[in-house]
N, C-alpha and C positions, 0 to 999 in steps of 0.2 A: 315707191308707192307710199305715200301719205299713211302713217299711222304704224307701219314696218317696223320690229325691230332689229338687230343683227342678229344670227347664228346660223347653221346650215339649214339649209335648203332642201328641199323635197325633189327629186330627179325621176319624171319620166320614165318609167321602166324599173322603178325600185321592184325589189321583190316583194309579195307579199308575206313572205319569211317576216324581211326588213320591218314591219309596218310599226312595232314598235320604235325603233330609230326614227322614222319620219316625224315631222311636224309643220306647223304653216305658223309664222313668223307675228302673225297680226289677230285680227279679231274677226271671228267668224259668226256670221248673222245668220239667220234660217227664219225662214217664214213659211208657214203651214198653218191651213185652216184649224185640223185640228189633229192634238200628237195621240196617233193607235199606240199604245200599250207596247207594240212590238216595235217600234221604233226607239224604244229608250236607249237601249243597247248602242245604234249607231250614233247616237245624237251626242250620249257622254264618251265614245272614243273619238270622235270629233273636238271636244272640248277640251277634253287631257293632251289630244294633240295638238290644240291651239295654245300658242303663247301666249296671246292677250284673252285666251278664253271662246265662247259662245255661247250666246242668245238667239232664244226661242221663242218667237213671235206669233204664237196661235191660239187659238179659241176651244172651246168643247165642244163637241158633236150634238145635234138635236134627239131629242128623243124618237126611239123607230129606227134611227139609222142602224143601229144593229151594229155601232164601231164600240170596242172596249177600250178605252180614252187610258192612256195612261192617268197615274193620280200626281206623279213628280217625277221629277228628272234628279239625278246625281250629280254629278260636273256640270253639267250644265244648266245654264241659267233659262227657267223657263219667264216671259213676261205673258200676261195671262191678256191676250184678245177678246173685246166682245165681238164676237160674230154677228152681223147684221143680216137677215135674209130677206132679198128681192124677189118676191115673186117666187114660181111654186113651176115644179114638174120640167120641162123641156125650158120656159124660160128664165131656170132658176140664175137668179146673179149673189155675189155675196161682198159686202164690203168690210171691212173690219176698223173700227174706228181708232187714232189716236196710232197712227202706224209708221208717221214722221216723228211722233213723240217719241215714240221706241229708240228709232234709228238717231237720233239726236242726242239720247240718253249715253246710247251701246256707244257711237261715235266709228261704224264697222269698217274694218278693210275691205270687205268684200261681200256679198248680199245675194245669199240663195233663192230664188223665191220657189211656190210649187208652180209645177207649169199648168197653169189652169186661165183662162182666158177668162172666165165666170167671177172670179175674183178682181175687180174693181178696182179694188186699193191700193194692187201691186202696179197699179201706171202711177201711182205718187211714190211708191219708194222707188219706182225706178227713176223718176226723175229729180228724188232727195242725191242718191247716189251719182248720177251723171253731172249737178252742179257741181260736188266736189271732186271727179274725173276719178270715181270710183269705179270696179265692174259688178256685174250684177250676171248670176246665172241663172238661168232656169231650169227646173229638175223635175221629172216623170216619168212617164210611161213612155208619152211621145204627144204627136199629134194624128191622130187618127184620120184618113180622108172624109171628105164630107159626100154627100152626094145629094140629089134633089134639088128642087129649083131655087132655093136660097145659101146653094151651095155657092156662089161667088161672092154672095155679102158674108157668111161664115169666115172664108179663105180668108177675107178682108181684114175682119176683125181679130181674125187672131194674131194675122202679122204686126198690125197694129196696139195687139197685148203686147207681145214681145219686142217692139220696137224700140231698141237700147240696149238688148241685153249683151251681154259679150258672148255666150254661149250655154252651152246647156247641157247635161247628165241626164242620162237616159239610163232606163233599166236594162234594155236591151238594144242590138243592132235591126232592131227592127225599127224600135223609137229612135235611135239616131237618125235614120235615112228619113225618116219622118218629118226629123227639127228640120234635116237637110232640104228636102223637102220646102219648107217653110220660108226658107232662104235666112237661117243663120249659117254663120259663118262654119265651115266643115272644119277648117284649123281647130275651132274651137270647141269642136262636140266632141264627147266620152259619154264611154260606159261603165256605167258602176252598176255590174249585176246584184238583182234586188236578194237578199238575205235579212234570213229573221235569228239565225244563231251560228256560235262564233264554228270555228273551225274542228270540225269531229274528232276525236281522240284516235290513233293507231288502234284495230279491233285485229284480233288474231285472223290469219287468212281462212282458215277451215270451220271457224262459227260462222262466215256468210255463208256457208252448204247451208249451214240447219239453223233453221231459223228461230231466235234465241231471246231473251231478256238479257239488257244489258247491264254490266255488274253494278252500274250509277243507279239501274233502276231498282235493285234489290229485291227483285223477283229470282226467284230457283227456275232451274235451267227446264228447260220442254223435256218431258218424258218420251214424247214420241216424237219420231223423226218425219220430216216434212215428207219422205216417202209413205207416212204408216199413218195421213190424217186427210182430209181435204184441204185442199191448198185455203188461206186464209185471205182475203180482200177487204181492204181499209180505204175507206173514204173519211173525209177528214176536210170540213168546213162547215158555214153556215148556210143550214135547211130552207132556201129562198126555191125559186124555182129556175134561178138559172144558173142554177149550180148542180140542174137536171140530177139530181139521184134515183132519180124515177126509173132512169133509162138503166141504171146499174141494176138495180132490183131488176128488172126485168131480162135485162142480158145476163143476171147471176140465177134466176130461175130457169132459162133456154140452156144453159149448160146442159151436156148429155152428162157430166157427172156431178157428184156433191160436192159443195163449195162452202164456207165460210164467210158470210158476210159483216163485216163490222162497220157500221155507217157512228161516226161521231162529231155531236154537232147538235145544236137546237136552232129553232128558226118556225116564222109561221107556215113553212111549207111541211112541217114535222108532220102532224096529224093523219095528212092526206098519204104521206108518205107510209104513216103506221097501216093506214088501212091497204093498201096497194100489197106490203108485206106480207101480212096476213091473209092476202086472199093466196099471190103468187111464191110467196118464200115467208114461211113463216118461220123458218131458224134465224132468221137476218136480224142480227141484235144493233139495237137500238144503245149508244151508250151514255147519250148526252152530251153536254156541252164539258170536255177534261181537257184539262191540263198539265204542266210539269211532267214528274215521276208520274202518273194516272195515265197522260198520254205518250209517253216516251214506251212506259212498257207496252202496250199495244202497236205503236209504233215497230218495236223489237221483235215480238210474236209474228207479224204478218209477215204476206208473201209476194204482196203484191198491190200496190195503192194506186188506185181510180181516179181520179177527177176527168168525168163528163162533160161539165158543164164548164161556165168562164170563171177568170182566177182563182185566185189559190194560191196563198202563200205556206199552205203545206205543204205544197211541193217542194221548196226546196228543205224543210224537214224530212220530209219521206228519203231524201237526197241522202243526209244525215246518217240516216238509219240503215244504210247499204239495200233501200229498195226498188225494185224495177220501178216502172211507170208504164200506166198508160195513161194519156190526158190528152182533153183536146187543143186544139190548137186557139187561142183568145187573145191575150192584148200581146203578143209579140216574145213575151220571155218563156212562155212553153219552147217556142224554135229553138232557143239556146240550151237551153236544161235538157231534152229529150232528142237523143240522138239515137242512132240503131242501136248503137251497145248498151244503152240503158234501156230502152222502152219502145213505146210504140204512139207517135202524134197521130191522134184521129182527129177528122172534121167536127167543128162543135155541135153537137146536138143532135149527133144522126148516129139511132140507134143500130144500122146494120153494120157500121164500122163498130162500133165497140162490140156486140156480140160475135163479130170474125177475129176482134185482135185479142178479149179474152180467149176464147178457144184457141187461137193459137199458142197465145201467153203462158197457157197451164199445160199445153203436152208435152212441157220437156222442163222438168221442175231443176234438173241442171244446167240448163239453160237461165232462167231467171235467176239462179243461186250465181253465177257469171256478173247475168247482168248489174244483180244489187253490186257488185264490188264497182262495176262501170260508176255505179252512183254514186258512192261513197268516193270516187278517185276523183270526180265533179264536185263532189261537196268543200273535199277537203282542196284542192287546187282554184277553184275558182266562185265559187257560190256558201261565202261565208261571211261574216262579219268584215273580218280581219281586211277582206279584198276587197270587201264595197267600200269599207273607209278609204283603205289605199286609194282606190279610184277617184273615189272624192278627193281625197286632199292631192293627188296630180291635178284634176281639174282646177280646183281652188290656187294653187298654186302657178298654173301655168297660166291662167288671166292676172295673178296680181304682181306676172314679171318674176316671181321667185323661182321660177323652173331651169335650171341650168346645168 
């Protein structure tokens, strides 16, 4: 491969122990509309483990969208996109200007884009990369089906995005059969499960019974034991409405016993939500929009973390924190996160599954105290930093010939 230098090679199947030993040989390019704040993490162990480095090819979010933009990257090199916006609502398109400049700049071995068909610009760098017999991945969620009667010219066009790519990284096995689905090649789809922090510290076995502040967060330990309080319920995103917390308030009010609710998060679905509160659960604290230590100890205290509504990248924090789950089931990587032993997948948006799988959830508080260890043995095996880089760099790897 054009631009390669010599030294070991990344092999299929490393461990994610290994992930420090691993690297990719060449220059790694990323392109994204625009980089959320929780991405820095992956982006600079990507770049430490590139030899010739990586660049970052994206824009800032518009105002309203409600994404927290990171401000800078560490290792890696961000090149700052202007985002161009086409059109408004269902026919939004976006181009990014100056995006063969980029890649003529970097000079890349290999060229991630995001898998988004609405982005325009990525049919010129994928055909910047295929004149010099470069690969190009795509990386997402997945492709969702279409359905409706412009559902064949849809199908159309998005094969039509992706027409060149050599393969594609998916969050989940649900997004892969998706790409598959799409007709790229199967050889060449992976998943790199989506993670926002790195891999959990060993937590003594008998602090998941009782549930605790953890010593990072430098809170003093719970006075009372999870048998001797109401069980405590953490919801954790931002306050829109399809992130339904509505339906929690109200499943956390039909309880036959006392419950603890902690919703954290701001959003303009806030308001509506306070008053909802107030009329049906007026203990259900409100904590706002925390972070770090602010939300790691909360995080530690609870007993049981919610998400209702669609994604959620606290879930795989909640993970972190040796908590059960219950969440509905949305863009595919709930399936892989929440399995019997940790939790309970309900249908999205339908309050009589979530007031049956809380009540279930809370009558056997030994039972969840079980489960949280389930999550924490998910966090730390497969749902961390450490193993979505991994993921990445076999994929990167085994399109640009280095995998052997």
């Amino acid at each position: 491969m054009e631009g390669l230098r010599g030294g070991p090679a990344a092999r299929p199947g490393t461990s994610a122990q290994a992930l420090i030993e691993m690297e990719f040989r060449g220059r790694l390019a990323i392109q994204q509309r625009v980089v959320p704040d929780y991405r820095r993490g992956l982006f600079d162990r990507l770049a430490r483990a590139s030899r010739g480095g990586a660049s970052v090819f994206a824009g800032h979010p518009d105002p309203g969208e409600g994404i927290v933009a990171a401000e800078d990257l560490g290792a890696a090199e961000w090149v700052r996109a202007r985002n161009r916006r086409l059109f408004r609502g269902a026919f939004y398109l976006c181009w990014q200007d100056r995006i063969a400049r980029w890649l003529s700049g970097f000079d890349p071995d290999v060229l991630v884009i995001e898998a988004n068909p609405r982005e325009l610009s990525n049919r010129t760098a994928i055909r910047w990369m295929r004149q010099r017999g470069r690969p190009v991945l795509a990386w997402g969620l997945g492709v969702a089906p279409t359905h409706g009667p412009l559902a064949p010219l849809r199908r159309a066009l998005r094969r039509a995005a992706f027409r060149g790519v050599a393969g594609a990284i998916a969050y989940s096995r649900r997004g892969k059969r998706e790409f598959e689905a799409l007709g790229l090649p199967s050889a060449s789809l992976f998943v790199a499960p989506n993670a926002v922090a790195p891999r959990p510290a060993p937590v003594p076995p008998d602090s998941l019974a009782l549930r605790r502040p953890s010593a990072s967060s430098g809170q003093a330990f719970d006075k009372l034991s999870a048998q001797d309080r109401p069980p405590r319920l953490l919801f954790v995103g931002r306050l829109q409405p399809r992130k339904r917390a509505d339906l929690l308030i109200e499943a956390s009010a039909a309880h036959p016993g006392r419950v603890e609710l902690w919703i954290v998060g701001d959003g303009p679905a806030r308001p509506e939500l306070e008053v909802l509160a107030r009329r049906v659960l007026p203990t259900a604290k409100f904590h706002g929009d925390l972070r770090g230590a602010a939300l790691d100890a909360l995080f530690d205290r609870a007993d049981l973390f919610v998400l209702p509504g669609t994604g959620g990248l606290a879930v795989q924090q909640a993970l972190g924190h040796a908590l059960p789950l219950i969440v509905a089931s949305g863009d595919g990587t709930q399936e892989d996160i929440v399995t019997p032993e940790n939790g309970w997948l309900i249908p999205e948006a339908d309050a009589a599954s979530l007031t049956r799988a809380l009540i279930h959830a809370l009558s056997d508080r030994e039972r969840l105290a079980r489960m949280g260890r389930a999550s924490w043995q998910l966090a730390h095996d497969r749902f961390n930093l450490e193993t979505m880089a991994d993921a990445f760099l076999t994929a990167v790897s085994a399109v640009t010939g280095e995998a052997r």
